[in-house]
C-alpha positions as CSV (number, residue, x, y, z in Angstrom):
1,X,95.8,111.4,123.4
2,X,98.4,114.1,122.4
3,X,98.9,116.6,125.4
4,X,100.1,120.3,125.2
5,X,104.0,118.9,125.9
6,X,104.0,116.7,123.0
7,X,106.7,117.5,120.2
8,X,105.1,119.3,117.2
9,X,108.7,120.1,115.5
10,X,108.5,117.3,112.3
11,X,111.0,113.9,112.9
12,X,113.8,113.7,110.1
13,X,114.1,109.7,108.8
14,X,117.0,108.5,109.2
15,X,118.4,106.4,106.1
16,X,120.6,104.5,109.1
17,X,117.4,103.5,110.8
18,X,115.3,102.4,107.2
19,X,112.3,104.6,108.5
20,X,109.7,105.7,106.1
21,X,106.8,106.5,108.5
22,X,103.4,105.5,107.7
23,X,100.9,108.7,107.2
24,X,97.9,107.2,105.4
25,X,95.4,106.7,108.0
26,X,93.1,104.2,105.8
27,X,95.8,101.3,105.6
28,X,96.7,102.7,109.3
29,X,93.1,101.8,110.3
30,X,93.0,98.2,107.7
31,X,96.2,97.5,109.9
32,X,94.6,98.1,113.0
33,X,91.3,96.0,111.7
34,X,93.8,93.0,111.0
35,X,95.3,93.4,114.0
36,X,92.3,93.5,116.3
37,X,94.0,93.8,119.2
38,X,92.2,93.6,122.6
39,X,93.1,94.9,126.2
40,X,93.9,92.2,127.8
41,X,96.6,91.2,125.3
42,X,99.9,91.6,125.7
43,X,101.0,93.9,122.0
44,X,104.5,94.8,121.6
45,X,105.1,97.0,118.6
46,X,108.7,97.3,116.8
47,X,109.6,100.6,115.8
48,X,106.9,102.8,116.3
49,X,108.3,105.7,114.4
50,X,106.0,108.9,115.1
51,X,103.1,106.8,116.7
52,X,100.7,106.5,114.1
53,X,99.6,103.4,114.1
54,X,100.7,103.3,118.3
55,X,98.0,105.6,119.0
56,X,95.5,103.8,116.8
57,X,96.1,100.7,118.9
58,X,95.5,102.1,121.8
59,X,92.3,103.6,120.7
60,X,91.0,100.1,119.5
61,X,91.9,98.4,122.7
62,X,90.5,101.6,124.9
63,X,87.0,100.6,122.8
64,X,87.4,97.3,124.4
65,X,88.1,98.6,128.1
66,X,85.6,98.6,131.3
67,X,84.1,102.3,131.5
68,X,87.4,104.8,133.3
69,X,89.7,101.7,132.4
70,X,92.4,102.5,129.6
71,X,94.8,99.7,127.3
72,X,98.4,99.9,127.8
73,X,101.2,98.0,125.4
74,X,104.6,98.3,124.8
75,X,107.1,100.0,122.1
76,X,110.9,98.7,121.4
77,X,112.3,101.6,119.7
78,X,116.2,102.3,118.4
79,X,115.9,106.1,117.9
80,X,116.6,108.2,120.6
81,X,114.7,111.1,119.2
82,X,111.7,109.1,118.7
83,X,112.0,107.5,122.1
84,X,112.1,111.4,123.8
85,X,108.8,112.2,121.5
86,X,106.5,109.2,122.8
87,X,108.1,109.6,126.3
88,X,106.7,112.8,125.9
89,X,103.1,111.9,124.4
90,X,102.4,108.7,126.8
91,X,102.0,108.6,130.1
92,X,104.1,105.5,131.5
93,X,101.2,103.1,132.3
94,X,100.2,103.4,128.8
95,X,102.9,102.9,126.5
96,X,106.3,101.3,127.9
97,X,109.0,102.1,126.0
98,X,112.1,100.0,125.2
99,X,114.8,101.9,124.2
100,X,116.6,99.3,122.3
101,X,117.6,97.6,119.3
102,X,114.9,95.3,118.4
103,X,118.1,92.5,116.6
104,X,119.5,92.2,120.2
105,X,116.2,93.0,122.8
106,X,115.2,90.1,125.0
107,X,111.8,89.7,123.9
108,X,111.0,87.3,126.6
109,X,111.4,89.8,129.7
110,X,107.8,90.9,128.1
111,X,106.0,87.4,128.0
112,X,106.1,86.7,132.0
113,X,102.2,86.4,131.9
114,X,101.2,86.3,128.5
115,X,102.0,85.1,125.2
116,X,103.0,88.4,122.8
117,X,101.1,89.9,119.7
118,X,104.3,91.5,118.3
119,X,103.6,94.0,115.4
120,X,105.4,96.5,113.7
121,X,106.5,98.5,110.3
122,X,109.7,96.9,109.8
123,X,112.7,98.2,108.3
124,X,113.1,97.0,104.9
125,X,117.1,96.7,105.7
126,X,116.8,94.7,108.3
127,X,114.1,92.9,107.9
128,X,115.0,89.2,107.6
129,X,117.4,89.4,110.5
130,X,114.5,90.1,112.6
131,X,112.2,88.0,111.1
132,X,115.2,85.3,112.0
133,X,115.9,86.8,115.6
134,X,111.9,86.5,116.8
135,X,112.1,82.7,115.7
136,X,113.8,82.3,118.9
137,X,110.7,83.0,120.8
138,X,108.6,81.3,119.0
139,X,107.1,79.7,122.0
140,X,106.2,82.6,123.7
141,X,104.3,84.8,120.8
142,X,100.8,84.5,120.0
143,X,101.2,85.9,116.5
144,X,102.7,88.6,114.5
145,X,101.6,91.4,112.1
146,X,103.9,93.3,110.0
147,X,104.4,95.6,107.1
148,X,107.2,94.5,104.8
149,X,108.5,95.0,101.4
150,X,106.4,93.3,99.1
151,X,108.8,90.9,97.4
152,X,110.0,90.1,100.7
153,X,106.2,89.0,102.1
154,X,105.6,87.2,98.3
155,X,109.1,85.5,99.3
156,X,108.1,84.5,103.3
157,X,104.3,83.1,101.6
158,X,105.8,81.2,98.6
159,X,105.1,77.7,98.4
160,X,107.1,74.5,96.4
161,X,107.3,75.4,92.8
162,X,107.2,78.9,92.8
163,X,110.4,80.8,91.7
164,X,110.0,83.4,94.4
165,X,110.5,80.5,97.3
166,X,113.9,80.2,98.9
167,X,115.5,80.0,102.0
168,X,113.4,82.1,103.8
169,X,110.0,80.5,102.8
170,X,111.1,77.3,104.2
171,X,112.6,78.7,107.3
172,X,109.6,80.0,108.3
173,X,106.6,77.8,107.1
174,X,108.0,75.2,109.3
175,X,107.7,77.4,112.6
176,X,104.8,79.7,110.9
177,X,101.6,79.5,109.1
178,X,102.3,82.9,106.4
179,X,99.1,84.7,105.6
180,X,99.4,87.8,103.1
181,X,97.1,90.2,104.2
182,X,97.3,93.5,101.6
183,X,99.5,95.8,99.8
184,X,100.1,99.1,100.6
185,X,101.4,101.5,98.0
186,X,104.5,103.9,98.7
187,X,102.5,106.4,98.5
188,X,100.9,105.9,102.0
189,X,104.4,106.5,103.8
190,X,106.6,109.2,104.1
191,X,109.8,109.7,103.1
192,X,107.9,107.6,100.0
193,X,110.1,104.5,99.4
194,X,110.8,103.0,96.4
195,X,108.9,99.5,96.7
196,X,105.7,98.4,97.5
197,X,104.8,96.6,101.0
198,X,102.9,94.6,101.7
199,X,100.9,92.7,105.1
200,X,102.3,89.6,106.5
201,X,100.7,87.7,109.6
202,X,103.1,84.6,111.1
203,X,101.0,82.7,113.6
204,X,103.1,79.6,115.0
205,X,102.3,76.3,114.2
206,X,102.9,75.2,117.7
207,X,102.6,71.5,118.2
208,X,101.7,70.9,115.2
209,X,104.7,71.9,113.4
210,X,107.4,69.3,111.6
211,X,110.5,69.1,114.2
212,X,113.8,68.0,112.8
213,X,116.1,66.0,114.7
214,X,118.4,68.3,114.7
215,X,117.4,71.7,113.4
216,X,121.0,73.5,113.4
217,X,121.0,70.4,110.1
218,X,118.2,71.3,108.7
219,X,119.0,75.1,108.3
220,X,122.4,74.0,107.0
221,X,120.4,71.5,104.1
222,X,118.1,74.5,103.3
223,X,120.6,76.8,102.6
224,X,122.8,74.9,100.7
225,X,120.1,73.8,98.6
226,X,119.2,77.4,98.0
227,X,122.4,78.4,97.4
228,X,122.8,76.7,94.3
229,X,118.9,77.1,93.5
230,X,119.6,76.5,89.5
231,X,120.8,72.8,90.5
232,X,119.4,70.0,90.9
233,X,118.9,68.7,94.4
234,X,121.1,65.6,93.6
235,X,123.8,68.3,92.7
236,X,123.2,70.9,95.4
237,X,123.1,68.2,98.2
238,X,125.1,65.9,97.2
239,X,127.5,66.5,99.9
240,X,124.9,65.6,102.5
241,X,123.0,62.9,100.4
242,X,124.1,59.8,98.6
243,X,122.5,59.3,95.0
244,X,121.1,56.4,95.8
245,X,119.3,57.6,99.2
246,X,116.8,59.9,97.0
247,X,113.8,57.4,96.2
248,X,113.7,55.8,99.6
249,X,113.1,59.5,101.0
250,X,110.5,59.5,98.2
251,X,112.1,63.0,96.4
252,X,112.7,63.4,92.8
253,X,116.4,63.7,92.3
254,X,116.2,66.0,89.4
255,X,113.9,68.5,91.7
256,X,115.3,71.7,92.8
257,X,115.5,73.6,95.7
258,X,112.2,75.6,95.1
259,X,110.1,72.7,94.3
260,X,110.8,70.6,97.6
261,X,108.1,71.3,100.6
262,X,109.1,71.9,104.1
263,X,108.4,68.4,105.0
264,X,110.5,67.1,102.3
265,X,113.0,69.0,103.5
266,X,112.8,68.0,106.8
267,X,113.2,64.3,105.5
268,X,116.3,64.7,104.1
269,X,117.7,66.6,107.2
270,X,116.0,63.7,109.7
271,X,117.8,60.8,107.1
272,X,121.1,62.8,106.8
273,X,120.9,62.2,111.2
274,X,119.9,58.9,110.9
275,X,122.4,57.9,108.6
């Protein structure tokens, strides 16, 4: 896939940019295995960095292809310097590239035809924002595969009573179903970070998901309540519930914030709009 124009001059991370490039092609190839993308799909990756595990998509979709047919996806990238290299590597009608930042890109423009497969190595820095931003088109992706820090995936899977659930647990499980995949050791990037990451797929829960009546509320509920995570719920909400409301809503007063399930949450957020 490389051609003889192709940059060969090594990319410098950028601290600004959180990139620490993935060079182990073993969890490069597990990725691509948990991926399994196919041709007719439509697979947006976020930051693809120096294109290693870009090219390896293509190549597993290209095994999927009609004989002289080849896979095409698309690339939002920030850096300007990466952008130039895969310019440079991919011939338009195989890889589009966004040059953009992937906290303000419009997804949608990509999902005309097709729900997205959105995948990606995340930035550690800003991670949760874009966890947050792609929530907004949660009707129009498929699923999504990403590498993470670790305690941030152990965070995003945590379920009631575990002391690594908070706010971002609930706020996804509610739109998601969280599946850890693996770990992958620093070792397997370069610059090598300080942390471990981990494998995170989010596939929506579609209609089958809890809707608040209001979920502007319910985000306000679940982050008050983690706010003040040491509290009891009766103490940490009790600006939005009344002491007496608890057992009719059938939750345990003296619970706290990491205990309570997404539906139970959603409870107190649908009686705080009834009420």
């Amino acid at each position: 896939m490389r051609d003889a124009n192709t940059p060969t001059a090594p990319h410098r991370a950028r601290k600004r940019f959180g990139q620490n490039f993935l060079v182990d092609r073993h969890y490069i190839q597990r990725i691509v295995d948990a991926i399994d993308p196919r041709p007719e799909q439509r697979i947006v990756e976020i930051g693809p960095g120096q294109a290693a595990l870009t090219r390896e998509l293509l190549a597993a979709m290209d095994a999927h292809c009609a004989t002289g047919q080849a896979a095409s996806l698309d690339v939002v990238e920030i850096d300007r310097d990466l952008v130039a290299r895969l310019t440079n590597e991919f011939p338009a009608d195989r890889l589009r590239v966004h040059e953009a930042d992937a906290l303000e890109f419009d997804f949608a423009t990509l999902a005309a035809d097709a729900k997205l497969r959105v995948v990606g190595n995340l930035p550690y820095n800003i991670s949760t924002p874009i966890l947050f931003r792609l929530c907004e088109f949660e009707d129009r992706i498929s699923d999504m595969t990403f590498m993470l820090q670790k305690e941030v995936v152990d965070r995003m899977a945590a379920r009631e009573g575990s002391g690594e659930r908070g706010r971002l647990s609930v706020m996804l499980q509610y739109r998601y179903r969280v599946e850890k995949c693996f770990d992958v050791p620093p070792g397997a990037f370069r610059p090598i970070p300080a942390v471990d990451s981990s494998i995170v797929r989010l596939t929506p829960l579609g209609i089958e998901r809890l809707r608040p009546k209001d979920e502007a509320r319910f985000a306000q509920i679940v982050t008050a309540a983690f706010t003040q995570r040491r509290k009891m719920i009766r103490k940490s909400l009790a600006a939005w519930v009344n002491a007496d409301t608890w057992a009719s809503i059938g939750i345990e007063p003296t619970a706290r914030a990491e205990d309570l399930s997404t539906a139970q949450f959603v409870a107190i957020s649908d009686w705080r709009e009834e009420s």
